[in-house]
C-alpha positions in Angstrom: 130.1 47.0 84.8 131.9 45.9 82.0 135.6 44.4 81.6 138.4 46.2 79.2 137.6 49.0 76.8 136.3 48.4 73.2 132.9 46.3 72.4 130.6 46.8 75.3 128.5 43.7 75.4 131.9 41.5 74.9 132.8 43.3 78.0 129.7 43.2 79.9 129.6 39.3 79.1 133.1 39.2 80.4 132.6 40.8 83.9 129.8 38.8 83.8 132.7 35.4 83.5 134.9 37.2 85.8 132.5 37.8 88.9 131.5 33.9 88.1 134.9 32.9 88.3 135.4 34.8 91.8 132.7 32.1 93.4 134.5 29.0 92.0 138.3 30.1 92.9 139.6 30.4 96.5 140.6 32.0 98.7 137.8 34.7 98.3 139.0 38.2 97.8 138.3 40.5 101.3 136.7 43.3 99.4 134.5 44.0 96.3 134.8 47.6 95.8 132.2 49.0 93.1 132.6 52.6 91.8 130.7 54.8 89.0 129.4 51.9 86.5 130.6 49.7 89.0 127.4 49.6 91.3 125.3 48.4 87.9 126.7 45.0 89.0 124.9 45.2 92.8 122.0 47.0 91.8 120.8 46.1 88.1 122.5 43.0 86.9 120.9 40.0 88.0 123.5 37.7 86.6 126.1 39.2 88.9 123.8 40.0 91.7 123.3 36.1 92.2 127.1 35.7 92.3 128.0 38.7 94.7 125.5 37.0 97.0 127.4 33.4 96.9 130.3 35.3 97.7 129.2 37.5 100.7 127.7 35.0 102.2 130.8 33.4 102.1 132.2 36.5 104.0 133.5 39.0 101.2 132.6 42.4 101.6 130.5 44.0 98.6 130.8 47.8 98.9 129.2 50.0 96.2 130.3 53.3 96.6 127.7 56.0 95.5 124.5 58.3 97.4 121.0 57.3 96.7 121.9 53.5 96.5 120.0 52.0 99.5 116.8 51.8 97.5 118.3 49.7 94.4 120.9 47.8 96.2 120.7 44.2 95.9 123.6 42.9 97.4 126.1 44.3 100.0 126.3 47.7 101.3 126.7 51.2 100.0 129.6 53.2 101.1 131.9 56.3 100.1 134.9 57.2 98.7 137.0 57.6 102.4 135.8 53.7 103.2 136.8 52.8 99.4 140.1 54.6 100.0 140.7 53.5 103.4 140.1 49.8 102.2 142.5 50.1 99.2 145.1 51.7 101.4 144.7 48.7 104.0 145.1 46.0 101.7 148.0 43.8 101.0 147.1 43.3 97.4 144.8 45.3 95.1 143.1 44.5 92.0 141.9 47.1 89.9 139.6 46.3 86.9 
């Protein structure tokens, strides 16, 4: 849930920009993969749940990857690590953050 090591709320404030920037630059990305802090950004942070939704409704996939989700997911679906892997494995181009 937050971007680069260091000050925590700089970081969480730059996710924040970065999943902003995602809805305004094209092509869309395939897949948004969440992992460990990662699912904060479907499930708690509204700033970033309003911009995962622009963006799969525009077709991305959101996958948060963790059990016990279903009842605080906001946006997109929850998955596990063999779908998180599989997708990773099948991509042309990965992004890690």
């Amino acid at each position: 849930n937050k971007m680069g090591n260091g000050n925590d709320e700089l970081g969480e404030v730059l996710m924040k920009g970065f999943i902003y920037t995602l809805t305004e630059s094209k092509p869309y990305p395939k897949s948004i993969l969440l992992v460990n802090s990662g699912v904060k950004l479907s499930t708690e942070n509204y700033d970033t749940i309003g911009n995962l939704k622009i963006l799969e409704e525009a077709g991305v996939e959101i996958l948060s990857c963790g059990t016990g989700l279903k009842e605080s997911l906001k946006v997109g679906s929850v998955t596990n690590m063999y779908t998180i892997v599989d997708t990773m494995k099948n991509s042309s181009q990965t992004i890690s953050i």
